[in-house]
VOGU-3710 file (C-alpha; in Angstrom, 3 decimals, decimal comma):
1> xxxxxxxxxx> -5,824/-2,068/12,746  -7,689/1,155/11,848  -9,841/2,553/9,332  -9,121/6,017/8,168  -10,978/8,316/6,229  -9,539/12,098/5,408  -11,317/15,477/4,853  -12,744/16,270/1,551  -10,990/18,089/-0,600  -10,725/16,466/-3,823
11> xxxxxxxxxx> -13,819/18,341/-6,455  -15,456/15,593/-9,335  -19,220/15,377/-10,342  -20,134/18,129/-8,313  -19,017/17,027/-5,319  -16,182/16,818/-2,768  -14,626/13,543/-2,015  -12,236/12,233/0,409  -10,317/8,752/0,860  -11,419/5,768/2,491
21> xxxxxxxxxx> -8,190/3,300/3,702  -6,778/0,635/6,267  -3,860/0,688/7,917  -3,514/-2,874/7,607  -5,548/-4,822/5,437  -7,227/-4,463/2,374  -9,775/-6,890/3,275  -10,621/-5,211/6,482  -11,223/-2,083/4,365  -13,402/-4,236/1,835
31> xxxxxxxxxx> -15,360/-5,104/4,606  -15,807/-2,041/6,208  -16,746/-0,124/2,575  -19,473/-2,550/2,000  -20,936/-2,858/5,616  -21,511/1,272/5,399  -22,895/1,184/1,835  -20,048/2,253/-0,354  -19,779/0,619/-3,681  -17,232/-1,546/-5,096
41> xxxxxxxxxx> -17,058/0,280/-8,007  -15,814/3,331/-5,543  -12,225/1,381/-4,670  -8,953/2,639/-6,708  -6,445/0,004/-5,597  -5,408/0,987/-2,421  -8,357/3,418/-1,265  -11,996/4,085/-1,690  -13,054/7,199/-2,835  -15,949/8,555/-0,454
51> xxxxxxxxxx> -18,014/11,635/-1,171  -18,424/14,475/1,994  -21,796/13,864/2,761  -21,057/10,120/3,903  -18,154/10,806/6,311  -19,780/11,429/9,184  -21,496/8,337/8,799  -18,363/6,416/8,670  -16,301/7,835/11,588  -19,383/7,496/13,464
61> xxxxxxxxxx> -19,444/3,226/12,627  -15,563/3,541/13,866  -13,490/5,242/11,149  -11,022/7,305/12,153  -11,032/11,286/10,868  -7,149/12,189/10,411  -5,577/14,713/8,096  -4,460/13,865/4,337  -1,256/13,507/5,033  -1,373/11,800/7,819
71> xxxxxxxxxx> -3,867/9,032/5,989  -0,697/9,071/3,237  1,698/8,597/6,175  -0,528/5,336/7,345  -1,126/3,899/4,096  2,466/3,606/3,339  3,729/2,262/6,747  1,151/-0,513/5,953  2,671/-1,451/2,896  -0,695/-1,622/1,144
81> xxxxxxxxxx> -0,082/2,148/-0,674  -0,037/2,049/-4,536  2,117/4,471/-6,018  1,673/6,838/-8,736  4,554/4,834/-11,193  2,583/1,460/-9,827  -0,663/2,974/-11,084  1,213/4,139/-14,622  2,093/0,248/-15,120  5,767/1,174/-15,152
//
């Protein structure tokens, strides 16, 4: 089991965010969001959105830096990954 967080790359509010995911459980992400201070209201089904000044923080309390696609890759294999036509309600 594995956290996962990828680089930033994704511009809103003046800022560049990047995604926060498991690899295996959605409750072992929960957990790991709120023990390093990120919001509820920052989860979008299957990931938390995390802005670049915070990632540091969390691959230093154990999440693991890997590339966007990579992250994709993971989040899939675990079954937990909501896709776009999920998110459409189709």
């Amino acid at each position: 089991m594995a956290i996962l967080v990828d680089s930033a790359m994704w511009p809103a509010h003046g800022k560049l965010w990047a995604h926060l995911v498991s690899d295996s459980d959605l409750a072992e992400l929960h957990a790991f969001a709120a023990g390093h201070g990120i919001p509820p209201r920052a989860f979008d089904r299957d990931h938390y959105d995390v802005p670049e000044d915070v990632i540091d923080r969390l691959v230093a309390g154990g999440a693991e830096r890997v590339g966007a696609h990579e992250l994709v890759r993971r989040l899939i294999a675990s079954g937990l990954r909501v896709t776009a036509r999920e998110r459409r309600g189709q």
